[in-house]
C-alpha positions as CSV (number, residue, x, y, z in Angstrom):
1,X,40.3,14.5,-50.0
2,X,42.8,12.8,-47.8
3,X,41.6,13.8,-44.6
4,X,37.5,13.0,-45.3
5,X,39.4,9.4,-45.9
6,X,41.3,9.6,-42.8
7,X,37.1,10.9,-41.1
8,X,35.8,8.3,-42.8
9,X,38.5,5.1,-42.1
10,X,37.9,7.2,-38.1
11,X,34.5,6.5,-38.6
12,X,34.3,3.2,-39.6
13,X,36.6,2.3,-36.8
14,X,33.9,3.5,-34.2
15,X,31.3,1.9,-36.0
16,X,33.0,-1.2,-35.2
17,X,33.8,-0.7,-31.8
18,X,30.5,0.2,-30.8
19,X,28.7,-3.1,-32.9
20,X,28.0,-5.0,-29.8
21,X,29.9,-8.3,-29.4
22,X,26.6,-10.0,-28.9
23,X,26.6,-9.5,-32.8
24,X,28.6,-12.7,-32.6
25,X,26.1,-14.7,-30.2
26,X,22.8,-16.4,-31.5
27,X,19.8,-14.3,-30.5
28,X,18.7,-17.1,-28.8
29,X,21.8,-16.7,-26.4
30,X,21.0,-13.5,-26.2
31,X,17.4,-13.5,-25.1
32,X,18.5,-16.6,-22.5
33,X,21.0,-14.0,-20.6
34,X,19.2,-10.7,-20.9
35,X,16.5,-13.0,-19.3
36,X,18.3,-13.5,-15.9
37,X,19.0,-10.2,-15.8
38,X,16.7,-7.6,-12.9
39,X,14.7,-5.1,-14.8
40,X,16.6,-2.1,-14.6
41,X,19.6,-3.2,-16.7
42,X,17.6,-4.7,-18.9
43,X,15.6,-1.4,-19.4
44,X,19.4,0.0,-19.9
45,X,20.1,-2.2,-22.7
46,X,17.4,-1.8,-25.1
47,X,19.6,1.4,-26.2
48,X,23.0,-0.8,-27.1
49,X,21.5,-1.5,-30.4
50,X,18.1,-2.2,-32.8
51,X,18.2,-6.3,-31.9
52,X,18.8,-6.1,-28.6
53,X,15.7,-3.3,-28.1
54,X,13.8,-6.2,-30.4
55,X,14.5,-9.1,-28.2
56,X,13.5,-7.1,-25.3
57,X,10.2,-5.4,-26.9
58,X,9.2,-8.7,-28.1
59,X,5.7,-9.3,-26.1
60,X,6.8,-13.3,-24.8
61,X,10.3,-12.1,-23.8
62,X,8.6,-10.3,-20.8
63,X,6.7,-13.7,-19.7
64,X,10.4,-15.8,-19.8
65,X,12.0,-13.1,-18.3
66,X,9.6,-13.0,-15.2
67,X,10.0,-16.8,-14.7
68,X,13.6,-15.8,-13.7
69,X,12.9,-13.4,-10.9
70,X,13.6,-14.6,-7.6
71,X,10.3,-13.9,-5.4
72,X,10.4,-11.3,-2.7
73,X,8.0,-9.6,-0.6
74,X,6.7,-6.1,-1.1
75,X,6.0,-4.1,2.2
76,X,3.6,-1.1,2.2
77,X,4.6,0.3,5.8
78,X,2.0,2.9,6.8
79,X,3.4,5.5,8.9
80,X,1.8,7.7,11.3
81,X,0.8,10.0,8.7
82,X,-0.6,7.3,6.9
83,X,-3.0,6.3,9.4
84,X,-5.3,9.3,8.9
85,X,-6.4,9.0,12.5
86,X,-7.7,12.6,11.8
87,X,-8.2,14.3,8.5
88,X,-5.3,16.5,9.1
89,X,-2.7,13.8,8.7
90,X,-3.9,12.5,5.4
91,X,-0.6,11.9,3.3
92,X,-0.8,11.9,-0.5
93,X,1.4,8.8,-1.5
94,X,2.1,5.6,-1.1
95,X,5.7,3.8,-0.7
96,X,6.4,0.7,-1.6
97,X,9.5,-1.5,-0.6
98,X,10.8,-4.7,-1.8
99,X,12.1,-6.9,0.7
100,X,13.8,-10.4,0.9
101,X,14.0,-12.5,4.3
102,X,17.8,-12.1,5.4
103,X,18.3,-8.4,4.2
104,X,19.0,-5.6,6.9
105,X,17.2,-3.0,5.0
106,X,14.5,-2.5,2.4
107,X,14.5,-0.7,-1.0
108,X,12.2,1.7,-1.9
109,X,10.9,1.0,-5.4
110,X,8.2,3.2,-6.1
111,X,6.6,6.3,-4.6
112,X,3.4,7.0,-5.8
113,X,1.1,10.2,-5.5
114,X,-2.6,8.8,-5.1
115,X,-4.5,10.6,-2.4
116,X,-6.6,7.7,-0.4
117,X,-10.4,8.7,-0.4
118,X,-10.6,6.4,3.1
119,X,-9.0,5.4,5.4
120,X,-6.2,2.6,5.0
121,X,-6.7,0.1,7.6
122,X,-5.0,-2.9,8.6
123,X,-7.9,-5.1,8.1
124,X,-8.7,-4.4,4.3
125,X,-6.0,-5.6,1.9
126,X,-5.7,-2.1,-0.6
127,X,-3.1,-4.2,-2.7
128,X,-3.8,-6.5,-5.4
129,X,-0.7,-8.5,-7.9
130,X,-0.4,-10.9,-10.4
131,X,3.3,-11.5,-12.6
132,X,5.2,-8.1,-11.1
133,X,1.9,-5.9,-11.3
134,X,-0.1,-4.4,-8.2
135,X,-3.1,-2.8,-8.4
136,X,-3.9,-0.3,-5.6
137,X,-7.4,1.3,-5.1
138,X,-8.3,3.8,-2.8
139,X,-12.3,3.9,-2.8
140,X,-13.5,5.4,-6.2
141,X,-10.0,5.5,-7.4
142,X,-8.0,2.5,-9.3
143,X,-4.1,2.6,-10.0
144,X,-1.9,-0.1,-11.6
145,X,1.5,-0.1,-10.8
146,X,4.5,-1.5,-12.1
147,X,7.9,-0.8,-9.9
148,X,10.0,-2.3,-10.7
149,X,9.5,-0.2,-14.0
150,X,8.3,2.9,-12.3
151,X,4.8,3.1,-14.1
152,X,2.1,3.9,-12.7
153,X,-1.3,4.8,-14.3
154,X,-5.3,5.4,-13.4
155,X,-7.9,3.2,-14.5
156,X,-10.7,4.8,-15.7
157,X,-13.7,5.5,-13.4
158,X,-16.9,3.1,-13.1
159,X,-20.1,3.8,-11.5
160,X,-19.6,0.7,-9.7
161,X,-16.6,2.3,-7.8
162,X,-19.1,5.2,-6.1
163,X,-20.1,4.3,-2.6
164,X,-24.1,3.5,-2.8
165,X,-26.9,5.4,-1.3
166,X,-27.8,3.4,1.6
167,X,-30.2,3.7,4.4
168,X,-28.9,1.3,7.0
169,X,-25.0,2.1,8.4
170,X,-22.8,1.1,6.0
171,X,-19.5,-0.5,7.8
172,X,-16.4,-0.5,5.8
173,X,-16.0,0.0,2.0
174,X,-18.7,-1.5,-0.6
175,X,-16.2,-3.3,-3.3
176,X,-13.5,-5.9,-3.7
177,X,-11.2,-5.9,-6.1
178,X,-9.1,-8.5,-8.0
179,X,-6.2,-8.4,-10.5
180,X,-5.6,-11.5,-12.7
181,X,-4.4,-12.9,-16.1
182,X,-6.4,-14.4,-18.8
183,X,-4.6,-17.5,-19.9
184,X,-6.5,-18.1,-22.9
185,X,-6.2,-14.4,-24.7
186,X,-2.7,-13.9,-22.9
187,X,-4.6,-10.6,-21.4
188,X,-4.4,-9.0,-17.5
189,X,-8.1,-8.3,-16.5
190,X,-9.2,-6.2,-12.9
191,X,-12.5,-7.3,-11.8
192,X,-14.5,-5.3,-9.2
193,X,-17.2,-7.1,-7.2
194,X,-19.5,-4.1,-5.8
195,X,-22.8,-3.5,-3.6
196,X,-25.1,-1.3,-5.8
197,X,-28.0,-0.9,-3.4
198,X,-28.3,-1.4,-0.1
199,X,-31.5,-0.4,2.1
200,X,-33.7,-1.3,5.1
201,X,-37.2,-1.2,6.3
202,X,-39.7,-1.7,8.9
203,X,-43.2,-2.3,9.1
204,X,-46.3,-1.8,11.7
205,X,-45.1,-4.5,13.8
206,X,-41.6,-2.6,14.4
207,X,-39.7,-5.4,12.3
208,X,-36.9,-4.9,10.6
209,X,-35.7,-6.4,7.3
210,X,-33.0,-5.6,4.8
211,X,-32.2,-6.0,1.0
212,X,-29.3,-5.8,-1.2
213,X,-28.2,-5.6,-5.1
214,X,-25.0,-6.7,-5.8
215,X,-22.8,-6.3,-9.2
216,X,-19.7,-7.8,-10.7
217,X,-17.8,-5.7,-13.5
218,X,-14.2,-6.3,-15.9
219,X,-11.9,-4.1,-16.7
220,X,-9.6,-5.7,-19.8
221,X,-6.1,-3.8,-19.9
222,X,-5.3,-2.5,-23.1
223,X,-8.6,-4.2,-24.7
224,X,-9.8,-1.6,-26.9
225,X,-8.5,2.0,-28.6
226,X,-9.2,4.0,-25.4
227,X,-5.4,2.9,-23.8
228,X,-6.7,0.7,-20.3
229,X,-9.7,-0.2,-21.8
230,X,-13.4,0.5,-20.0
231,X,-15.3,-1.7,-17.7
232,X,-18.2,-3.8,-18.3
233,X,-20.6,-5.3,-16.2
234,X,-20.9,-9.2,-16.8
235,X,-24.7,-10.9,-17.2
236,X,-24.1,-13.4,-14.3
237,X,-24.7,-11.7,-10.8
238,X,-23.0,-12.7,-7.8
239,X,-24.7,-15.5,-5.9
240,X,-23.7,-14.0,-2.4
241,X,-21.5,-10.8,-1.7
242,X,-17.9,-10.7,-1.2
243,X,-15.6,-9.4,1.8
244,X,-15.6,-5.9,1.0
245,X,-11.8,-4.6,0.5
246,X,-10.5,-7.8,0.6
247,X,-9.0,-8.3,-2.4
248,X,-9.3,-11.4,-4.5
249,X,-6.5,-14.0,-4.5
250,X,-5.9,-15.4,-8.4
251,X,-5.0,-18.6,-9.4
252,X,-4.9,-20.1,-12.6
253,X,-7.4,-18.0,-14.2
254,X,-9.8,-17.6,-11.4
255,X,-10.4,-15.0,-8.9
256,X,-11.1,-15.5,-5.4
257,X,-13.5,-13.6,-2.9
258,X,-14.2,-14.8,0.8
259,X,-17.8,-14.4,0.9
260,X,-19.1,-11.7,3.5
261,X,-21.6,-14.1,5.6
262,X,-22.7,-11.0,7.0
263,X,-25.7,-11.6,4.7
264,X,-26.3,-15.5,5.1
265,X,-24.5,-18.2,5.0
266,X,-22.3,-19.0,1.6
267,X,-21.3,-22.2,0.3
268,X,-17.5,-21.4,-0.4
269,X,-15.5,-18.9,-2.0
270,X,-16.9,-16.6,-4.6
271,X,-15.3,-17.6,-8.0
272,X,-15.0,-15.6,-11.4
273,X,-13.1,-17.8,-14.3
274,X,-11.1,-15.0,-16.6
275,X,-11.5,-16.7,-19.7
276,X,-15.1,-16.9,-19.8
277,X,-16.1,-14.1,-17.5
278,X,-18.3,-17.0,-15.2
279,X,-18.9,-16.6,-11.6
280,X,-19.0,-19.8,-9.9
281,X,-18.4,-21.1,-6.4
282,X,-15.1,-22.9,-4.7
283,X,-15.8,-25.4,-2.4
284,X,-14.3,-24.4,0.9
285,X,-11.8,-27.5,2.7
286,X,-13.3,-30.7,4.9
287,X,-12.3,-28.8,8.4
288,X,-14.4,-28.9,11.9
289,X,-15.8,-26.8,12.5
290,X,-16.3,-25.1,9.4
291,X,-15.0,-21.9,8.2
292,X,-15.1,-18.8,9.5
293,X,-14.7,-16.7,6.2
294,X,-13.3,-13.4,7.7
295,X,-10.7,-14.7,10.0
296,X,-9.6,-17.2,7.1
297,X,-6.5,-17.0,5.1
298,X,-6.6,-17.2,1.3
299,X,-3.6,-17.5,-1.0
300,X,-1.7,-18.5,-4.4
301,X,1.3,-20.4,-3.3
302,X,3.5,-21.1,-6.2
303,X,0.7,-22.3,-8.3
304,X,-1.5,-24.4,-5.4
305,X,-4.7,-22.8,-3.4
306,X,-4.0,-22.1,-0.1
307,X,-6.5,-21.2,3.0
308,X,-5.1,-21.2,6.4
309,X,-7.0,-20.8,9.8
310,X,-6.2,-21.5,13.4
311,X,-8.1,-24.8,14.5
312,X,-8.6,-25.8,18.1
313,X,-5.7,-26.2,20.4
314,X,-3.3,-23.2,18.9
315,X,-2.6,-25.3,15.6
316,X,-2.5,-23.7,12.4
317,X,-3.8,-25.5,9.9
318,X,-3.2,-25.1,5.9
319,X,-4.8,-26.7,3.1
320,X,-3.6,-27.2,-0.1
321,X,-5.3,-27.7,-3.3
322,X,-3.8,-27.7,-6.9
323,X,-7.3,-26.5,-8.9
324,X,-9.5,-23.2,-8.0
325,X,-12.8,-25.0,-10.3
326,X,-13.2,-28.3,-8.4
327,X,-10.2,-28.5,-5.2
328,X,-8.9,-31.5,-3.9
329,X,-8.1,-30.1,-0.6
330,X,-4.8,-32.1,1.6
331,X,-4.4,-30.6,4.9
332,X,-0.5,-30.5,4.1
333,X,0.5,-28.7,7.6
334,X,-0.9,-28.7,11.3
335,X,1.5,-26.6,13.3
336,X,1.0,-26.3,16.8
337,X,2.1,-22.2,17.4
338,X,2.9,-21.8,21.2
339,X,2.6,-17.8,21.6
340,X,-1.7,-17.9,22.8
341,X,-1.7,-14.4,20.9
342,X,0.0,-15.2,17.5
343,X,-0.9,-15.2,14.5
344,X,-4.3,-14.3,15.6
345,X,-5.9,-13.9,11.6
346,X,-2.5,-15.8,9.8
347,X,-2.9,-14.9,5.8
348,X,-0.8,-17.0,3.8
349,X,1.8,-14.0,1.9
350,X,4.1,-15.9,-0.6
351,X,6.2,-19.3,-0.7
352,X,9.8,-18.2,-1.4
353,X,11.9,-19.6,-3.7
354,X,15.6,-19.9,-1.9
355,X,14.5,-22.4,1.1
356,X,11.0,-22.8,0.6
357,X,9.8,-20.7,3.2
358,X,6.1,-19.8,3.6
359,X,6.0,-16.7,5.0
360,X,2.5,-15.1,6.7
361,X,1.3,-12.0,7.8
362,X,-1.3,-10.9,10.8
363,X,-2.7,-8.1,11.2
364,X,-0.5,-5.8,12.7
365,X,3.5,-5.2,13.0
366,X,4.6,-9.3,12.6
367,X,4.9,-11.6,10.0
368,X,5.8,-15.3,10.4
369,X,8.2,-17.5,8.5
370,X,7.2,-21.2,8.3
371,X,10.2,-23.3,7.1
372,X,8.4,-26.8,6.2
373,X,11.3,-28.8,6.2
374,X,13.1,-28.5,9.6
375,X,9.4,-26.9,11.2
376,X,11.0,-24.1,11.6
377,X,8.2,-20.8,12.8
378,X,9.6,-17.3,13.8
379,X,8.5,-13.9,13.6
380,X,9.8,-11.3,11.2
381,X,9.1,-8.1,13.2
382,X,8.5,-5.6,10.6
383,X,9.4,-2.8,12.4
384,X,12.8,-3.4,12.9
385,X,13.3,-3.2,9.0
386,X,15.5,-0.6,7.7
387,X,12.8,1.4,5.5
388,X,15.2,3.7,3.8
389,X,13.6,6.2,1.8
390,X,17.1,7.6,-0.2
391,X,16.1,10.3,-2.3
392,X,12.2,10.4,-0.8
393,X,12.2,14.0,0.5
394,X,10.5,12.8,3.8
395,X,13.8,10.3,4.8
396,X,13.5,7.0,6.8
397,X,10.4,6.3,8.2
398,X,10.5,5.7,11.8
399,X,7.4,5.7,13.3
400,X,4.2,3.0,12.2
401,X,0.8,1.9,12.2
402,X,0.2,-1.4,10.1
403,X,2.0,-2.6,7.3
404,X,0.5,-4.6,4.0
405,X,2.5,-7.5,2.4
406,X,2.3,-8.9,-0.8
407,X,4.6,-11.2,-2.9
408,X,6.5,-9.5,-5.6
409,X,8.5,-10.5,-8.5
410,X,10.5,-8.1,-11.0
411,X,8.5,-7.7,-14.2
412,X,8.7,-6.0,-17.5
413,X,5.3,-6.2,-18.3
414,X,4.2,-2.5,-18.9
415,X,0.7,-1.2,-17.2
416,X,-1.0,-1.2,-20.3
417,X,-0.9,-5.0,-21.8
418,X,-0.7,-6.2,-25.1
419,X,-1.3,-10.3,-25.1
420,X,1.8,-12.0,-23.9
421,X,3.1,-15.5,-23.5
422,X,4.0,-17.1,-19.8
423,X,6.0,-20.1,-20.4
């Protein structure tokens, strides 16, 4: 009888050694410093006790905790093997690095087996994001990626992601993708913008005309019983086609395509609204001459539209507006680059949040930071990054073809969504 006491006084003891001091703090308190915290701890910590693992699994904890992330960049360097120059060298992953301007080397966060189905190439942008996610897609194939969690998963397939049957050569891929949140229902829906016919004749006379059927379809994550939901196909048609694999740029709601005037002439950007599931049209900026669409730049910069092109006399122009539906486009900066060669294409990556720097990517091996207030431009030579692999069996890379930048943020949001709250 005496020594169950003495097990049981032992045992009480523990007990209250272990009761987290936090028991002490308000929960408020709690959910405020778990907040700041990177995801990995905070992954740690669900398993200290039942109210920690219920301020963390509470669906708006995830939103307040991503508006704490410092901003990044996330580098997909495609090696030699990735560049599939010839069938033989096709590689069967994809590495992705998170990477902040200043550090000596990169991080690997995720490595992720997804066998491409074409080639990767510098000029199509294979990565979409929006709050920590990227979606990847690799012709008929759709993955959505969380790593700073390290969860991955495959959307399901669509007939709009099979290549049509087409009669006249078909350059390049036949869809666009886009990744964006619904900030009405609180949901994260992938849209697909896709050719579905595309053919050619001639008549007596030898003259050649062409036609085309385009389609637009949604993909709600976590929208119905079958885990990452099914896509539809909306009523409304595109008015003109987009870029194919270019992915869509989101901003507040809206997803946005640069129309592939390969077909005729478009009036602006190609629009679909989240909430409603309406394709519309964004009015392109005042600049002379107008647009070129495929060498332009399109980008979410800390809430504001961005498109950036290079104007006459080597001076790279960016235009600002603060609404996708109806822009009021400011030309905000006009700098005069003095390399004749660079940035040839500049797309706008991310605005980062330690110094305000805008940093840009061409195609190729350089990026460019832009520091707005001292006018500050220099290259970022991606190359010369440290792309440590650690425990990857295949080591550092060493040896390159193109990279693809996106901006990046540490999120807890897992890849299949229940409704949350970004305040």
């Amino acid at each position: 009888m005496m020594g169950g006491s003495k097990r049981l006084r032992r045992r009480s003891r523990w007990a209250d050694e272990a009761t987290p001091q936090s028991a002490c703090l308000p929960q408020e308190m709690v959910a405020e410093i778990l907040g700041r915290l990177p995801v990995k701890p905070v992954l740690r910590f669900r398993s200290v006790c039942k109210a920690w693992r219920s301020t963390i699994d509470e669906p708006s904890f995830a939103g307040a905790h991503l508006q704490h992330q410092p901003s990044s960049l996330l580098i997909f360097p495609c090696s030699e093997d990735d560049d599939y120059s010839s069938r033989s060298k096709r590689s069967n992953s994809i590495s992705l690095y998170r990477w902040a301007q200043g550090m000596p080397a990169a991080s690997l966060v995720q490595a992720a087996d997804m066998p491409p189905e074409h080639y990767w190439n510098p000029d199509h942008h294979v990565l979409a994001h929006c709050d920590g996610l990227v979606l990847v897609h690799t012709g008929a194939k759709v993955h959505l990626l969380n790593p700073a969690a390290r969860q991955a998963a495959a959307l399901p397939w669509s007939p709009g992601s099979e290549r049509p049957q087409a009669n006249l050569p078909f350059r390049g891929g036949h869809q666009a993708l886009g990744l964006g949140r619904d900030p009405r229902a609180g949901t994260y829906k992938v849209a697909r913008f896709f050719y579905r016919l595309l053919y050619y004749h001639h008549d007596d006379a030898s003259r050649y005309s062409y036609g085309l059927a385009t389609g637009m379809e949604v993909l709600t994550l976590g929208g119905c019983g079958c885990g990452c939901g099914c896509w539809r196909e909306i009523a409304a048609q595109p008015p003109f086609p987009a870029i194919p694999d270019r992915t869509a740029t989101h901003v507040k709601g809206s997803l946005l395509w640069a129309p592939d005037e390969r077909r005729g002439e478009a009036p602006g950007f190609l629009r679909l609204s989240l909430e409603d599931e309406a394709v519309g049209v964004t009015p392109p900026p005042p600049c002379e001459p107008r647009l070129d669409y495929a060498t332009t730049g399109l980008a979410e910069l800390r809430g504001e539209l961005c498109v950036a092109r290079m104007a006459a006399g080597r001076v790279l122009e960016m235009w600002m507006a603060d609404d996708a539906v109806r822009p009021r486009w400011e030309r905000r900066y006009a700098i005069r680059v003095a390399d004749p060669l660079r940035p040839g294409r500049p797309r706008p990556v991310a605005l980062l949040d330690h110094d305000a720097t805008i940093v840009m990517h061409d195609v190729g091996w350089t990026a460019y930071a832009y520091h707005p207030p001292t006018r500050g431009f220099q290259e970022i030579r991606l190359e010369t990054i440290d792309y440590n692999r650690g425990d990857h069996p295949s080591g550092a890379i060493r040896c390159f073809s193109h990279f693809v930048l996106i901006p990046y943020r540490e999120s807890l949001l897992p890849v299949v969504h229940k409704p949350s709250s970004l305040t």
